[in-house]
Phi, psi and omega in degrees: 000027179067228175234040169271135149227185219303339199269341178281334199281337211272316192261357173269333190261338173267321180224090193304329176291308234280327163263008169285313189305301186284346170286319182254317194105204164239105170227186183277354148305303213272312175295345172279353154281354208260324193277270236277313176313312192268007148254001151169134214272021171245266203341313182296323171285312166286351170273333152310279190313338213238354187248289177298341189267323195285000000 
């Protein structure tokens, strides 16, 4: 599972920016998660997980 653990995969599926934020900060990670997420709430959970797990 890379170096993600079980509690980042866990704050990517309830609220994805919020564990993009504590991994990266504000950076072009948490916004480009933050834009998918409020354009729809599965694209912000896979694009979370896929940030933290890659």
């Amino acid at each position: 599972m890379g170096n993600a653990t079980v509690v980042d995969v866990l704050l990517a599926i309830i609220l994805p920016p919020l564990g993009v934020f504590l991994r990266f900060g504000c950076h072009v990670e948490f916004w480009i998660c933050l834009l998918l997420t409020f354009l729809g709430y599965i694209p912000g959970i896979i694009y979370a997980i896929y940030v933290l797990v890659g």
